[in-house]
Backbone as CSV, one residue per row, in Angstrom:
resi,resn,N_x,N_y,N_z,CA_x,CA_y,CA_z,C_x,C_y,C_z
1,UNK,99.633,63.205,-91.419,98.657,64.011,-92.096,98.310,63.330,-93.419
2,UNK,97.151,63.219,-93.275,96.803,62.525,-94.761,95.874,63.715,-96.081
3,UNK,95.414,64.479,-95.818,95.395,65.759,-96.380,95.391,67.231,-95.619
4,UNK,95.097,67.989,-96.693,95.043,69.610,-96.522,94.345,70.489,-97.061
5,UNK,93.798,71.618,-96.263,93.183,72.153,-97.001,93.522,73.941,-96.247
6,UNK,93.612,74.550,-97.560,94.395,76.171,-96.559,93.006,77.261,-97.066
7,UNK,92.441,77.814,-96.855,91.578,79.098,-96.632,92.291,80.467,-95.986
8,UNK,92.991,80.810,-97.084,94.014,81.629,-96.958,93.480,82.953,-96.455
9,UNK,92.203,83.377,-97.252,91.152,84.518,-96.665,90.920,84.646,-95.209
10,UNK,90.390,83.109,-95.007,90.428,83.385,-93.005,91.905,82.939,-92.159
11,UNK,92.709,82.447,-93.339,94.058,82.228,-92.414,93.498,80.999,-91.455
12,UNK,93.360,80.217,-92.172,92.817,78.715,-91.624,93.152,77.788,-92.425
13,UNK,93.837,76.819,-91.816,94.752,75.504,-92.119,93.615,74.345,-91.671
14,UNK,93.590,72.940,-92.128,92.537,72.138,-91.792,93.607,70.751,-92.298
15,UNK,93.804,70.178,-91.533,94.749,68.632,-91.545,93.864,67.564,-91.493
16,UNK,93.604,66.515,-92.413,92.856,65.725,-91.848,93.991,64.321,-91.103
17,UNK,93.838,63.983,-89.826,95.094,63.045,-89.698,94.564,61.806,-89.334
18,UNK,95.103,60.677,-89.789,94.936,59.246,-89.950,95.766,58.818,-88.874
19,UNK,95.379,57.950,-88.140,96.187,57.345,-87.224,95.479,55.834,-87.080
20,UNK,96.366,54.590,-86.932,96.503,53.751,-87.408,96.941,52.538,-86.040
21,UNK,96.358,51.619,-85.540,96.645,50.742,-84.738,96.824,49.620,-85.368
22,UNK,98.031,48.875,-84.881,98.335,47.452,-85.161,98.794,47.043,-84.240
23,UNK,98.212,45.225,-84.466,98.715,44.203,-83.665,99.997,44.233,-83.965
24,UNK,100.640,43.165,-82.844,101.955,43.108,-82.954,102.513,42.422,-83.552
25,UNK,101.925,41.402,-84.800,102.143,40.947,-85.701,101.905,41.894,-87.070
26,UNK,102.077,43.118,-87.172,101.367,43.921,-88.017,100.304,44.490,-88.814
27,UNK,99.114,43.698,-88.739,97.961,43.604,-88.904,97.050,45.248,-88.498
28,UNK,96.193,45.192,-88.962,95.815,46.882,-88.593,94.539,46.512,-87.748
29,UNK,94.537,47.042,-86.593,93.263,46.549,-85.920,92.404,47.948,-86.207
30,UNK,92.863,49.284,-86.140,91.535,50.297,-85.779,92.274,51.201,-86.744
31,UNK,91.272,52.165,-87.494,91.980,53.221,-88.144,90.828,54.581,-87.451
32,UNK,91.988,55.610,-87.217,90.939,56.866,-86.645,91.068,57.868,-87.845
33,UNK,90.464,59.093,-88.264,90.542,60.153,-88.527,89.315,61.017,-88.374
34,UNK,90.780,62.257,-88.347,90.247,63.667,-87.307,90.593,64.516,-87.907
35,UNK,89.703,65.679,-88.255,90.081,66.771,-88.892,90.659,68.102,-87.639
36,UNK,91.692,68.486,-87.567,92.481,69.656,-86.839,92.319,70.449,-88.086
37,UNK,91.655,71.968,-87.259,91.386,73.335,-88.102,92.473,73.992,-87.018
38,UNK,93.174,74.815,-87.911,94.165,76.011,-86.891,94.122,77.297,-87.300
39,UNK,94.132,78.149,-87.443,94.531,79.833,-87.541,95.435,80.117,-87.305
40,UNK,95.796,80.834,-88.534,97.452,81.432,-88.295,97.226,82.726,-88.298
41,UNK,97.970,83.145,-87.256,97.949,84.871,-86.897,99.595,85.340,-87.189
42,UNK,99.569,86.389,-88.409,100.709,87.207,-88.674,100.887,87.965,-87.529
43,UNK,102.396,88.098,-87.835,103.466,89.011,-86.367,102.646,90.093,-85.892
44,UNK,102.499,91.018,-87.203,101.883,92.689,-86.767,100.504,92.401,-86.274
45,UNK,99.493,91.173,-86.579,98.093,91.055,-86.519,98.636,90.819,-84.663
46,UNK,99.053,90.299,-84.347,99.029,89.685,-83.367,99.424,90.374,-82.104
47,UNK,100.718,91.660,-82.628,101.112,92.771,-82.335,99.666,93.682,-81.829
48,UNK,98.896,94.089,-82.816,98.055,94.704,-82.866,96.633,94.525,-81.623
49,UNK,96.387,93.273,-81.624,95.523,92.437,-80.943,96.051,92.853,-79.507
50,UNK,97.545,92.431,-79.147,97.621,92.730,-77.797,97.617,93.772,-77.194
51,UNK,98.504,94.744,-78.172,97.637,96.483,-77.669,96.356,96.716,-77.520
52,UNK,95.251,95.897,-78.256,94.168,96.024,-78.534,93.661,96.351,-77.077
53,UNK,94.342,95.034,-76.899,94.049,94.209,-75.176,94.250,94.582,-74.560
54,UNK,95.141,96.123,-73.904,96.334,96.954,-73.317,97.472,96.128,-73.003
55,UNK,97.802,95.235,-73.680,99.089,95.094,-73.144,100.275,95.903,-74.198
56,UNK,101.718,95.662,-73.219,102.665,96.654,-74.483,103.547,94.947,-74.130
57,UNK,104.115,95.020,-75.902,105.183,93.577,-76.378,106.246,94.104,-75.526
58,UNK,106.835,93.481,-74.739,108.965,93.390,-74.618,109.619,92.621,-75.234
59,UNK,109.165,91.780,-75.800,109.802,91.051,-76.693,108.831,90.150,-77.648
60,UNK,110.033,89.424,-78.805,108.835,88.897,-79.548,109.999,87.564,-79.477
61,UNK,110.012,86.402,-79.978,111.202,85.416,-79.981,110.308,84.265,-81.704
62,UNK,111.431,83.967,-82.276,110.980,82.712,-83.042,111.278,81.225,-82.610
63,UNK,111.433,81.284,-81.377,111.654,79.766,-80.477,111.992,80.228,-79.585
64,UNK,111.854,79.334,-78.548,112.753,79.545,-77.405,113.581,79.301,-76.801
65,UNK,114.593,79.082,-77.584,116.153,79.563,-77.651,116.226,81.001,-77.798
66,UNK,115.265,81.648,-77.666,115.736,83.547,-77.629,116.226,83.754,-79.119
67,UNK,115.632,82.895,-80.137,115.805,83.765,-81.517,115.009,84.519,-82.362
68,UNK,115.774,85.620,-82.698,115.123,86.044,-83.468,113.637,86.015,-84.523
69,UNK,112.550,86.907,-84.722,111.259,86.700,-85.546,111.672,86.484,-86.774
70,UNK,111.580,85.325,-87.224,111.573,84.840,-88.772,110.193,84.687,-89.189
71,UNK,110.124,85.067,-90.568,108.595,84.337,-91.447,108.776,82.966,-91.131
72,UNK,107.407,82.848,-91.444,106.969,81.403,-90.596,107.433,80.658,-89.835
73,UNK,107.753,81.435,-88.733,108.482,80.367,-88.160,107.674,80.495,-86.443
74,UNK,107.733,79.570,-85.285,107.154,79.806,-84.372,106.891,81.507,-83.858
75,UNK,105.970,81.857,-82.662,105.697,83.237,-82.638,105.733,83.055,-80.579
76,UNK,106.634,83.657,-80.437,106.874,83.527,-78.811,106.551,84.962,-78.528
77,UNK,105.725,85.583,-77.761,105.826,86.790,-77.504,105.670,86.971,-75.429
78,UNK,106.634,88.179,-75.330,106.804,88.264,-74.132,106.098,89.873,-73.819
79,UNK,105.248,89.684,-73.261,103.786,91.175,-72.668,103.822,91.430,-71.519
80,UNK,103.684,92.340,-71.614,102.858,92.973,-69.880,101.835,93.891,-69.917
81,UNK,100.983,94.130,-68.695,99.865,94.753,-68.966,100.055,96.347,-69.295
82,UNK,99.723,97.200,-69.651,100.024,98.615,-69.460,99.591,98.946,-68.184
């Protein structure tokens, strides 16, 4: 990642990332960059959305190793339809 930019209002992250080819003598033959925009959706927003949708949560996980919802941390959720 070579910068950042956060728009906290829409909950939008924007990476600009550099990626970099070299010969095999080290030399740089091609340079790319690409801007990745993402949205981050809070626990309850996201909660909310899927009822929206009819589904009901059975679970929620912060990885999947089956742990526990931490702040910021991944968002695993397990649904079914109503």
């Amino acid at each position: 990642m070579a910068e950042r930019r956060l728009d906290e209002m829409h909950q939008i992250v924007e990476e600009l990332w550099r990626e970099t080819e070299f010969t095999p003598s080290g030399d740089p033959t091609r340079v790319e960059e690409n801007w990745l925009a993402l949205r981050w959706t809070y626990r309850w927003e996201m909660r909310y959305l899927l009822e929206l949708c009819g589904f009901a949560v059975e679970a929620e996980y912060s990885d999947f190793r089956g742990s526990a919802p931490a702040y910021g941390r991944e968002q695993i959720w397990v649904a079914r339809p109503l």
